[in-house]
TIRO-2110 file (N, C-alpha, C; in Angstrom, 1 decimal):
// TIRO-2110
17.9, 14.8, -11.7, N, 1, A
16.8, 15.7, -11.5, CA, 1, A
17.0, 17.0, -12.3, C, 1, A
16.5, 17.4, -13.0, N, 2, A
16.4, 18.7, -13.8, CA, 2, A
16.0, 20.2, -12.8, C, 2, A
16.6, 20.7, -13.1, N, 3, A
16.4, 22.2, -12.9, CA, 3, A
15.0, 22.9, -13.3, C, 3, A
15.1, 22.3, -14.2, N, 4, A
13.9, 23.3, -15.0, CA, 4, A
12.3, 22.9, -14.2, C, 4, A
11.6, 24.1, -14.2, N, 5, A
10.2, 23.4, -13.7, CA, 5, A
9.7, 24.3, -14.1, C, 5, A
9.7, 24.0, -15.9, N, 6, A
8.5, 24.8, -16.8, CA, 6, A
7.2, 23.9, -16.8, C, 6, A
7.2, 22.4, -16.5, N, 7, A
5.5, 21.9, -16.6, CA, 7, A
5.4, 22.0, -15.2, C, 7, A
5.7, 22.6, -14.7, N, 8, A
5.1, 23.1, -13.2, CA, 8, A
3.7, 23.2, -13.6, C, 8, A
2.8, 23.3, -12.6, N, 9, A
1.5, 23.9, -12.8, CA, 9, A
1.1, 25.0, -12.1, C, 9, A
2.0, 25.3, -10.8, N, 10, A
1.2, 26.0, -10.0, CA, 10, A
2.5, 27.3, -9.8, C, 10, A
2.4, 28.5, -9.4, N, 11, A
3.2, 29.9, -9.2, CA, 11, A
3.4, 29.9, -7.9, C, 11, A
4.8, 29.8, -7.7, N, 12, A
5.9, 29.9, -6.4, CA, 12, A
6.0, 31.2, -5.9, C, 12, A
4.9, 32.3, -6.3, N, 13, A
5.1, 33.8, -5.8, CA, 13, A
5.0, 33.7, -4.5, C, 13, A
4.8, 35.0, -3.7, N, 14, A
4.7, 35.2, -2.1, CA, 14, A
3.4, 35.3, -2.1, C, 14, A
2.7, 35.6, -2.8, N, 15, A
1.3, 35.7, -2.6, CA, 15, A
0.3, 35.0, -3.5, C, 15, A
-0.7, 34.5, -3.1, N, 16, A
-1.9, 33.6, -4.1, CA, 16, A
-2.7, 35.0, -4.7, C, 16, A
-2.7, 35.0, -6.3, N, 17, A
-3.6, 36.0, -6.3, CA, 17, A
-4.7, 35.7, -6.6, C, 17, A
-5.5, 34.6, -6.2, N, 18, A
-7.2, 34.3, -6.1, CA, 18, A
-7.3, 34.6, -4.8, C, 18, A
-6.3, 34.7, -4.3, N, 19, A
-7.0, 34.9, -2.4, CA, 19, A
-6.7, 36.0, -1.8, C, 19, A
-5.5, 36.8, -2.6, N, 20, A
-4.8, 37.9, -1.7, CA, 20, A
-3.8, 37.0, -0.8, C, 20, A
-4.0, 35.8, -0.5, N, 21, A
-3.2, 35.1, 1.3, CA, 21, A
-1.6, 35.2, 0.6, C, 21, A
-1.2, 36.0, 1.5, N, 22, A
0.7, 36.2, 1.4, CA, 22, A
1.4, 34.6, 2.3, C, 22, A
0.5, 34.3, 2.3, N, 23, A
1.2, 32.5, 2.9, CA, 23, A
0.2, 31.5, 2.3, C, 23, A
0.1, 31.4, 0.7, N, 24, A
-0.2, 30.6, 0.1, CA, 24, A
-0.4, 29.0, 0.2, C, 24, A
0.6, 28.2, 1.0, N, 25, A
1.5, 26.7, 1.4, CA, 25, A
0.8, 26.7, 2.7, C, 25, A
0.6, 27.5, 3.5, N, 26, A
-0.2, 27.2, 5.0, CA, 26, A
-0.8, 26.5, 5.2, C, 26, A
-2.0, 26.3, 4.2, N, 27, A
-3.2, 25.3, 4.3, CA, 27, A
-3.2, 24.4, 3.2, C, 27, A
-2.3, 24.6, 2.1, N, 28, A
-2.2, 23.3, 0.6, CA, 28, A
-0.8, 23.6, 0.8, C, 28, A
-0.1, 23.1, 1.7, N, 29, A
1.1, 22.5, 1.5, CA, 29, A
1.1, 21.4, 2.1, C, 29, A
2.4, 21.1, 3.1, N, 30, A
2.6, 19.7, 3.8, CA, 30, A
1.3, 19.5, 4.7, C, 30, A
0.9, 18.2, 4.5, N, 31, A
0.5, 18.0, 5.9, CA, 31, A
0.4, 16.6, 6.6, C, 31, A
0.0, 16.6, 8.2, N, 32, A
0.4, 16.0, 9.0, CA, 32, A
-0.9, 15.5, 9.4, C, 32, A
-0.8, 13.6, 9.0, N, 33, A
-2.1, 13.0, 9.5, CA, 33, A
-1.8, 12.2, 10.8, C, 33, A
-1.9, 12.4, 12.0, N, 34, A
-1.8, 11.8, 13.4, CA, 34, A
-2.2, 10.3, 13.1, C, 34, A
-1.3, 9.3, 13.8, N, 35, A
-1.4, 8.0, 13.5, CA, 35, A
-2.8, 7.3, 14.2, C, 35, A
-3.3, 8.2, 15.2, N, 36, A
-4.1, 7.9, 15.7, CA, 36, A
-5.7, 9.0, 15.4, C, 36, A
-5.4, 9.3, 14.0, N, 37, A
-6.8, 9.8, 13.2, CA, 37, A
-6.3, 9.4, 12.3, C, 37, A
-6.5, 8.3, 12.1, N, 38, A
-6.0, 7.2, 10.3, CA, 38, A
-8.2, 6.7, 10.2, C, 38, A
-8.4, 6.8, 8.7, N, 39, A
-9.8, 6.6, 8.5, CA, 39, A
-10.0, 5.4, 8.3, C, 39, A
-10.5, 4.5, 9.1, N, 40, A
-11.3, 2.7, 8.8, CA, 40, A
-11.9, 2.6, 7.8, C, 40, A
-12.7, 3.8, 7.2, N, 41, A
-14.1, 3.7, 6.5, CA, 41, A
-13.4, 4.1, 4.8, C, 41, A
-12.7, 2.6, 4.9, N, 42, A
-12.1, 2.3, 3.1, CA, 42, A
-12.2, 1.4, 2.7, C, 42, A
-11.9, 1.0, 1.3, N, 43, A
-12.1, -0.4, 0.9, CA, 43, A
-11.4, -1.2, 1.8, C, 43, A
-12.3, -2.8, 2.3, N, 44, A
-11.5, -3.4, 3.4, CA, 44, A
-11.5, -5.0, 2.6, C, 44, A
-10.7, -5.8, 3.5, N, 45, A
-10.9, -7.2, 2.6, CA, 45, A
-11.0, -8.0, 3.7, C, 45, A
-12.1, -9.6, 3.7, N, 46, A
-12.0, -9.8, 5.0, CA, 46, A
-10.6, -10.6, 5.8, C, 46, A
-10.4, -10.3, 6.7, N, 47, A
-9.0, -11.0, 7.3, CA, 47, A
-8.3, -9.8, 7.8, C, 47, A
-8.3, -8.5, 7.2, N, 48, A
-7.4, -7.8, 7.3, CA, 48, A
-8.5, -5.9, 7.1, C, 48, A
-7.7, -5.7, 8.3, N, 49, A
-8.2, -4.1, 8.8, CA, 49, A
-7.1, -2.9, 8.1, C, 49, A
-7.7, -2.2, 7.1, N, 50, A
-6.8, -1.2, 6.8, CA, 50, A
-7.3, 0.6, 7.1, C, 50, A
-6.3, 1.0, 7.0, N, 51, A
-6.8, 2.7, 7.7, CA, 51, A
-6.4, 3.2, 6.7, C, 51, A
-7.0, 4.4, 5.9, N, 52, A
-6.4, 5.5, 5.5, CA, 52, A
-5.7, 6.5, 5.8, C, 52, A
-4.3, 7.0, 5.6, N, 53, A
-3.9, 8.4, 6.0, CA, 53, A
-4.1, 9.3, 5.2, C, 53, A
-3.8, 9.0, 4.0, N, 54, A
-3.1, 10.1, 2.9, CA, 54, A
-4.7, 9.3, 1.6, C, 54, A
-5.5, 10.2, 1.6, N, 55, A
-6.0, 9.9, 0.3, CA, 55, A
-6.4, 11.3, -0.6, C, 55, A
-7.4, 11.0, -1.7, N, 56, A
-8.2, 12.5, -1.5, CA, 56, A
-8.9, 13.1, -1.1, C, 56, A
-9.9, 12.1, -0.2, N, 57, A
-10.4, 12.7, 0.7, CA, 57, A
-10.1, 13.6, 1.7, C, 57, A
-8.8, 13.3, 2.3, N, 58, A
-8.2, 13.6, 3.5, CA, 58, A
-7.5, 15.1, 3.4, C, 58, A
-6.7, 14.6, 2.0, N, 59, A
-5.9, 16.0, 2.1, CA, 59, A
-5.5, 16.3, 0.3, C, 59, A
-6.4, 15.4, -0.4, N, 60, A
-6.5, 15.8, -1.6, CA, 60, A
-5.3, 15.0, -2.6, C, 60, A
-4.5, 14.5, -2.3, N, 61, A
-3.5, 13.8, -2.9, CA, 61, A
-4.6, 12.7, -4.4, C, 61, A
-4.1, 13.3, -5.1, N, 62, A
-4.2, 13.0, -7.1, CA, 62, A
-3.9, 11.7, -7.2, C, 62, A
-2.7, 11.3, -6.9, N, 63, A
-1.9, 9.9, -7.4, CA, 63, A
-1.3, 9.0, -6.5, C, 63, A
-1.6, 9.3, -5.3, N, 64, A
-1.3, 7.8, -4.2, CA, 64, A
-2.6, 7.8, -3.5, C, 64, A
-2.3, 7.0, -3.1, N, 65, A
-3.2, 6.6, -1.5, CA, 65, A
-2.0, 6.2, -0.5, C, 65, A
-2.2, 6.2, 1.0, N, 66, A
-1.6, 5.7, 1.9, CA, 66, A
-2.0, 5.0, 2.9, C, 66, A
-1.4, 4.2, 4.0, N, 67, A
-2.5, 3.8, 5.5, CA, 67, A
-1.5, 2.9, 5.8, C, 67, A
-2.2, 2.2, 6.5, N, 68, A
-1.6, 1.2, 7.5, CA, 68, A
-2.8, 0.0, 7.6, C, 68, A
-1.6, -1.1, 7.3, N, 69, A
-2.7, -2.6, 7.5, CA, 69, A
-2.4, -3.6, 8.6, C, 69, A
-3.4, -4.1, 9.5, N, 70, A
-2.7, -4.9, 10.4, CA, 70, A
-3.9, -6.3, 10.1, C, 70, A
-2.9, -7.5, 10.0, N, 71, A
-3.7, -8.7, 9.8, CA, 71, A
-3.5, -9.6, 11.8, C, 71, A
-4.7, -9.4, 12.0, N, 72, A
-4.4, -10.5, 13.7, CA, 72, A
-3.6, -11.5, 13.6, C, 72, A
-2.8, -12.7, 14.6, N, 73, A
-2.3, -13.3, 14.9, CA, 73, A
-2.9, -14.9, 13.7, C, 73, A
-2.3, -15.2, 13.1, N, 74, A
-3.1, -16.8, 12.2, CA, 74, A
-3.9, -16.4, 11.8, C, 74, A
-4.1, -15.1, 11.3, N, 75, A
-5.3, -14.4, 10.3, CA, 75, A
-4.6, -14.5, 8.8, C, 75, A
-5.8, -14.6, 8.1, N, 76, A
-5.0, -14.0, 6.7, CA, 76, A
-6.7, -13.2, 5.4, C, 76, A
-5.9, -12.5, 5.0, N, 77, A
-7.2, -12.2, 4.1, CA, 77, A
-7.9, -13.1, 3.2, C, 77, A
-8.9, -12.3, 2.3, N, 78, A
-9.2, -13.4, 1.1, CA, 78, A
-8.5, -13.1, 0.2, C, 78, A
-8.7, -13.8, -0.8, N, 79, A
-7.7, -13.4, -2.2, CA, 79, A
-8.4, -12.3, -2.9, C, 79, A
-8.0, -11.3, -3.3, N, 80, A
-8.4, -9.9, -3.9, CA, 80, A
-7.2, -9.6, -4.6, C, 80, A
-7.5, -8.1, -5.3, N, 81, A
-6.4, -7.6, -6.1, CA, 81, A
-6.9, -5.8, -6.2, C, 81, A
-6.2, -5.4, -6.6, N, 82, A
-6.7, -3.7, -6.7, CA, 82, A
-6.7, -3.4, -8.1, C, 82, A
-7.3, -3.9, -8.7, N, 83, A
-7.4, -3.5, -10.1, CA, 83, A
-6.2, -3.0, -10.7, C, 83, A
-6.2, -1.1, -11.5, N, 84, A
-5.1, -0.8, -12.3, CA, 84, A
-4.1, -0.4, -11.4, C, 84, A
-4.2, -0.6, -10.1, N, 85, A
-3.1, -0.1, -9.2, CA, 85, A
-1.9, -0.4, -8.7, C, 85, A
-0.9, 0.1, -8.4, N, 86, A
0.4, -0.7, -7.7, CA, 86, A
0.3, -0.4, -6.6, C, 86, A
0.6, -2.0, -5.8, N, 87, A
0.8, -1.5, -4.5, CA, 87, A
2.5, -1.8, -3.5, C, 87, A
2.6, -0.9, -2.6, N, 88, A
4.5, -1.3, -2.3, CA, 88, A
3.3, -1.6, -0.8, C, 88, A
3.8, -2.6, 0.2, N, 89, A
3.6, -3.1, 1.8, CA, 89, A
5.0, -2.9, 2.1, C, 89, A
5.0, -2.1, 3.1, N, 90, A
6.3, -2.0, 4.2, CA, 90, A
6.0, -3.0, 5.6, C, 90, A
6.8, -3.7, 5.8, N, 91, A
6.5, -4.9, 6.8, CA, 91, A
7.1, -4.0, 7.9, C, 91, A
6.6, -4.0, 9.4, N, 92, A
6.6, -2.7, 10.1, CA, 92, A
6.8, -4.0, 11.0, C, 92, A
6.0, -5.0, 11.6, N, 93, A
6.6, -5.9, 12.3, CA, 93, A
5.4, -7.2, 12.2, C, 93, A
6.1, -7.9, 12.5, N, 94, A
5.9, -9.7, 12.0, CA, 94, A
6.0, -10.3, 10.9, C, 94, A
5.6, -10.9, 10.3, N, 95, A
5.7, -11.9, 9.6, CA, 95, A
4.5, -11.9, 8.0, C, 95, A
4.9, -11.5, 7.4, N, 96, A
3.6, -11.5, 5.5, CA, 96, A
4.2, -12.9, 4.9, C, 96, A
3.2, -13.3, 4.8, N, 97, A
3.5, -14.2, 3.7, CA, 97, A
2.3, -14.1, 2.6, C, 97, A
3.4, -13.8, 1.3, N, 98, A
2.2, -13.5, 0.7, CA, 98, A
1.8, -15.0, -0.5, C, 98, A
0.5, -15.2, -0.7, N, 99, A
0.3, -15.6, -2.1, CA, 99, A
-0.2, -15.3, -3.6, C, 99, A
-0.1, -15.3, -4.2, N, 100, A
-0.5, -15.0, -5.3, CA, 100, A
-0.5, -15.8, -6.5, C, 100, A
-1.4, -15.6, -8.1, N, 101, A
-1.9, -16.0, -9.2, CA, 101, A
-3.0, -16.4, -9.2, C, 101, A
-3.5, -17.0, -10.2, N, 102, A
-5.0, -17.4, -10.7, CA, 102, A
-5.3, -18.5, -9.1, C, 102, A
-4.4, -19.4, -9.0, N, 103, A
-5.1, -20.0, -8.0, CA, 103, A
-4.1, -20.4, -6.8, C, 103, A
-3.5, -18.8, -6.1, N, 104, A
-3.0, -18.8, -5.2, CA, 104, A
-1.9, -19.3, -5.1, C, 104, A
-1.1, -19.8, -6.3, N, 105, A
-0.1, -21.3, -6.7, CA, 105, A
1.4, -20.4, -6.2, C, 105, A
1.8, -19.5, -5.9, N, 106, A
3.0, -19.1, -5.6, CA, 106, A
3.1, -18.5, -4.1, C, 106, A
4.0, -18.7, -3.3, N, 107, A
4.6, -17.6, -1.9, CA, 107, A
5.6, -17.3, -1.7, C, 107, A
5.8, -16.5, -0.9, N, 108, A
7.2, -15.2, -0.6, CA, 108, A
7.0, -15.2, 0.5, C, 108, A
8.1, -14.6, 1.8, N, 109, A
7.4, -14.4, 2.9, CA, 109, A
8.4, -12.8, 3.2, C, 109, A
7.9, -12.1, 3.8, N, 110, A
8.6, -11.4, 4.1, CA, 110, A
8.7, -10.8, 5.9, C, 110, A
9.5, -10.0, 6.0, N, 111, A
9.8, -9.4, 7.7, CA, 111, A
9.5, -8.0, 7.8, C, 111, A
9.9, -7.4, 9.1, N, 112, A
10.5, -6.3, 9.3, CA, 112, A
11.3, -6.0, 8.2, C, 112, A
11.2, -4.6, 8.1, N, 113, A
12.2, -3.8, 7.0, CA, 113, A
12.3, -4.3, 5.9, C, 113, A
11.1, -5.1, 5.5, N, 114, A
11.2, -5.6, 3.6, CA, 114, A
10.0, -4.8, 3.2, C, 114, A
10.0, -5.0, 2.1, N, 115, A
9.1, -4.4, 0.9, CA, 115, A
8.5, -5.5, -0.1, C, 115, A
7.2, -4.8, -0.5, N, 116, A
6.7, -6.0, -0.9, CA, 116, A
6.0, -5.2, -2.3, C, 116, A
6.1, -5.4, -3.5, N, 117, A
5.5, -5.2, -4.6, CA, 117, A
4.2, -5.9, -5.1, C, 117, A
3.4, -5.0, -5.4, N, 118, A
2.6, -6.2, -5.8, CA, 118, A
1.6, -5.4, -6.8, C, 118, A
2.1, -5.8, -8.7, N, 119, A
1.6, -5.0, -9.5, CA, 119, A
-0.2, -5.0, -10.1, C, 119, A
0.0, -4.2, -10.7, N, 120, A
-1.8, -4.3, -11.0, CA, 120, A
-2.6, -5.4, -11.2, C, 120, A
-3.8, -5.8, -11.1, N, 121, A
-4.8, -7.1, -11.3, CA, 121, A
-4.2, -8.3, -10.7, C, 121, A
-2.8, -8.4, -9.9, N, 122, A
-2.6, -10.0, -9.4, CA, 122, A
-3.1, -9.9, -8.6, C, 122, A
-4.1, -11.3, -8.6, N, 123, A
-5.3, -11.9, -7.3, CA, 123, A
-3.9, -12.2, -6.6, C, 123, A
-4.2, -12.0, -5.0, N, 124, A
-3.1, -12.2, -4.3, CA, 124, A
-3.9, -12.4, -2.7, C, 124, A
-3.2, -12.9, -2.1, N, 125, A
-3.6, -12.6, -0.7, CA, 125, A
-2.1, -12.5, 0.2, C, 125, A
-2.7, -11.9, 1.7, N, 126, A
-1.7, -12.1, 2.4, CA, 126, A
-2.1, -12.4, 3.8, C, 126, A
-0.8, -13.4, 4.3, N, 127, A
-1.4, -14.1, 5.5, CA, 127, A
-0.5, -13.9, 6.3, C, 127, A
-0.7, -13.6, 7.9, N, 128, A
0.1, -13.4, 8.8, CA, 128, A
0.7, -15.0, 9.2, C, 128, A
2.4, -15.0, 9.2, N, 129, A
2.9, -16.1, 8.9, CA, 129, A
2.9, -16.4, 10.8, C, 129, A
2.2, -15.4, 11.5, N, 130, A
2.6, -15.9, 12.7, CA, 130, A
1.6, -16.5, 13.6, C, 130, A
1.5, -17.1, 14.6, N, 131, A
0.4, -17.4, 15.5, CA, 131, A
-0.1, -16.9, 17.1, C, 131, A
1.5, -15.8, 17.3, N, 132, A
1.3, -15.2, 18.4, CA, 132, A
1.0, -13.2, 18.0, C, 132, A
1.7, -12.8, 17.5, N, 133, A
1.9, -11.4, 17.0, CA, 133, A
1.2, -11.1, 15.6, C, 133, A
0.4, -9.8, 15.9, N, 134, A
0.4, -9.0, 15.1, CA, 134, A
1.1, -8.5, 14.1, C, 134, A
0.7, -8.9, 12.6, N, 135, A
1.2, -8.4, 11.0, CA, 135, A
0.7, -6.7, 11.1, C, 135, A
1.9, -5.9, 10.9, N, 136, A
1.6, -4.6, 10.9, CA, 136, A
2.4, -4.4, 9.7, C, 136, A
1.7, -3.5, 8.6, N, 137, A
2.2, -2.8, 7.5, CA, 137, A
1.5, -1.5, 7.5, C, 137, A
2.3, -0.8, 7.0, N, 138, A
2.4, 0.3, 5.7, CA, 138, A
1.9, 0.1, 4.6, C, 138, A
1.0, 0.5, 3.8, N, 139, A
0.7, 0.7, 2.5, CA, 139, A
0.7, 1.4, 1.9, C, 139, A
0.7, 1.9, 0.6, N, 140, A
0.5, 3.0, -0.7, CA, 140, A
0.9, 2.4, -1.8, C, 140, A
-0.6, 2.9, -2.6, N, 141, A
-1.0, 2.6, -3.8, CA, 141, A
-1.0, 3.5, -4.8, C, 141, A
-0.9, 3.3, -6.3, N, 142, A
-0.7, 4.5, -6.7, CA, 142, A
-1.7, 5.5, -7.7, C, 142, A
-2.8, 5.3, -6.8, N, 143, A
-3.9, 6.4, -7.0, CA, 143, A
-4.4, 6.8, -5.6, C, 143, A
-5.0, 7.8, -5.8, N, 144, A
-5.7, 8.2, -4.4, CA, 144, A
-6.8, 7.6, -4.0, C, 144, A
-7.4, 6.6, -5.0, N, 145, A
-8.8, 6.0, -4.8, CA, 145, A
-8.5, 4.8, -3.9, C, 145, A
-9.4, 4.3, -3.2, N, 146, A
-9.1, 2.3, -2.7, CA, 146, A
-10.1, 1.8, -3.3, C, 146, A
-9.0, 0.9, -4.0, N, 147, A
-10.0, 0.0, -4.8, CA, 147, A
-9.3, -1.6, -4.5, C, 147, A
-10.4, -2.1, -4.1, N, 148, A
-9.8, -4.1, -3.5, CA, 148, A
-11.6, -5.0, -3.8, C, 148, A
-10.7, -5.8, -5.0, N, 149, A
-11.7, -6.7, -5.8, CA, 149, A
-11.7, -7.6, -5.1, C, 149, A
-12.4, -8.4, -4.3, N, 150, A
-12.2, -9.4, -3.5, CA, 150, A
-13.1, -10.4, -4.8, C, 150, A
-12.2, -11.7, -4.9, N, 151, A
-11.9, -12.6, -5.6, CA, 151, A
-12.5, -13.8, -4.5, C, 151, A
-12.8, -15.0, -5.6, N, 152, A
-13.5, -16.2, -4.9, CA, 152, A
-12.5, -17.2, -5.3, C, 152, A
-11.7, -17.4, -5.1, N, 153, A
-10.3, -18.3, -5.4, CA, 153, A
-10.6, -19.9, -4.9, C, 153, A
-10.3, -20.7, -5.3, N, 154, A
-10.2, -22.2, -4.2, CA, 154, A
-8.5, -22.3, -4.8, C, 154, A
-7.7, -22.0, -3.4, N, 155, A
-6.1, -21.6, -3.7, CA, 155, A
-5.6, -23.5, -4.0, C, 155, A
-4.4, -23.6, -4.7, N, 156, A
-3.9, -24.6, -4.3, CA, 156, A
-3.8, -25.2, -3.0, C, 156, A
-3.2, -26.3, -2.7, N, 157, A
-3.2, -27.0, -1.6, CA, 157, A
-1.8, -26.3, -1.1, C, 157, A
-0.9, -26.8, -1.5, N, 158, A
0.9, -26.5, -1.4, CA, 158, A
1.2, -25.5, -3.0, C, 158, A
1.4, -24.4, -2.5, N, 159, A
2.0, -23.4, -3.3, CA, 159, A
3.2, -23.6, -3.5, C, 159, A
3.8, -22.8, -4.8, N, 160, A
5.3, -23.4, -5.0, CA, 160, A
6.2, -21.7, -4.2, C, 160, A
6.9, -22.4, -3.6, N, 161, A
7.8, -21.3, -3.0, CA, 161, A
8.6, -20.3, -4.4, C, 161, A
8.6, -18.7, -3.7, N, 162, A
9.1, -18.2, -5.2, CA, 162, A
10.3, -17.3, -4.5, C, 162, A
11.5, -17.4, -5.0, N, 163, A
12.5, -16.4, -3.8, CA, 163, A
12.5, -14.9, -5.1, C, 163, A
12.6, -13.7, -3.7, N, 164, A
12.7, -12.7, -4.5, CA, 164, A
13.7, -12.3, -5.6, C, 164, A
13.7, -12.2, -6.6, N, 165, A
15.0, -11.9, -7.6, CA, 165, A
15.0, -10.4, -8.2, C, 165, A
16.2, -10.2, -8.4, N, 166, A
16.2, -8.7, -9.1, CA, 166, A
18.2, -8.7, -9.0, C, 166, A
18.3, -8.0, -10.0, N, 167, A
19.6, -7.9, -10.6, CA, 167, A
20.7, -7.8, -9.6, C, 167, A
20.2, -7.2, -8.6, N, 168, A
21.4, -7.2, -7.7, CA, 168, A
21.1, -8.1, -6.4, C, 168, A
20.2, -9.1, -6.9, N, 169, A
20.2, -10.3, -6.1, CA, 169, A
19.8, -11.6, -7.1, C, 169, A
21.0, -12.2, -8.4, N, 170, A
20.5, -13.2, -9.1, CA, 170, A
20.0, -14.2, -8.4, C, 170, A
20.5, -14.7, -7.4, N, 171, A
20.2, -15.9, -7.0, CA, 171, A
18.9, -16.2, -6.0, C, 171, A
18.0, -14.7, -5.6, N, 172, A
17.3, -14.7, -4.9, CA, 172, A
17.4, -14.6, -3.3, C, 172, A
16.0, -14.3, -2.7, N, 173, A
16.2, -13.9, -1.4, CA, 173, A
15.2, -14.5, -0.8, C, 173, A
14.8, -14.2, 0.5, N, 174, A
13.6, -15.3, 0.9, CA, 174, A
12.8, -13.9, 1.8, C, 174, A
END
C-alpha cells in the first residue's frame, strides 16, 4: 500500500469549507446499517429473499452493493445472472449449492465460512442443499446498483460436479 494519496479526491482538513462544519466525517463518514433495517424493496429472484444494507440509496456507496440472502428450506431460485457485476456470497449457515452455464450443466456446493464467486453474465442459480434449515448468506456486488436478469433456462437433468481449484488448492475442494 503506498503512502502517497495524491488521487485522493477529497481534503482531510478539520473543517469542510462548503459548510463551515469542524466535524466534517460525522454524517459522510462510517456508517452503521442495523440488521434489522436491511431494505426488501431490491432486485429479487424468485426462490430467494434478498435485503439491502449498503447501497446508494442508503448511504451513497459508488461501487458495491451489500445485504443478506436467505433461500427457505428445499427452496432454490430461478436461474438469473447480474449482468456486468461481480458477486462474492458468504455462506453464514446451511448449505448453497450452486449451478451454473448456458444450461445449468455444472455444481459446487458450499457451507458455513466458504465463499462463493460468481463473475459477470454467468446464468447461475442457487439452491438450498438442505430440507430442514434455512440458506443464510451475505452478499456484495460490485456496483451499488441491483441488478438480477432472471433467465428462462430448462437446466440439464444431472449437472456435472465441478470441485473448487485455485493455486493453492491444485487438486480441488468440494
Amino acid at each position: 500500500m503506498s503512502s502517497s494519496h495524491e488521487d485522493h479526491a477529497h481534503h482531510h482538513g478539520s473543517q469542510n469549507e462548503s459548510t463551515g462544519d469542524s466535524e466534517p466525517w460525522k454524517h459522510n463518514g462510517v456508517r452503521v446499517v442495523p440488521g434489522n433495517q436491511l431494505d426488501s424493496n431490491t432486485a429479487q429472484t424468485p426462490g430467494m429473499d434478498r435485503k439491502a444494507a449498503i447501497n446508494f440509496a442508503r448511504v451513497g456507496a459508488q461501487k458495491l452493493w451489500a445485504g443478506t440472502v436467505t433461500i427457505h428450506a428445499n427452496a432454490k431460485t430461478g436461474a438469473h445472472h447480474h449482468g456486468h457485476l461481480e458477486s462474492v456470497i458468504y455462506v453464514i449457515k446451511g448449505r448453497a449449492r450452486m449451478r451454473w452455464g448456458e444450461e445449468l450443466q455444472f455444481t459446487a456446493e458450499a457451507g458455513p465460512g466458504d465463499f462463493i464467486y460468481v463473475p459477470p453474465f454467468v446464468p447461475h442459480q442457487e439452491i438450498n442443499a438442505s430440507a430442514t434449515e434455512a440458506l443464510e448468506c451475505v452478499l456484495c456486488r460490485s456496483d451499488g446498483e441491483a441488478v438480477a436478469v432472471n433467465l428462462d433456462i430448462e437446466p440439464v437433468e444431472k449437472p456435472e460436479t465441478v470441485l473448487w481449484v485455485d493455486p493453492t488448492h491444485p487438486k480441488g475442494g468440494v
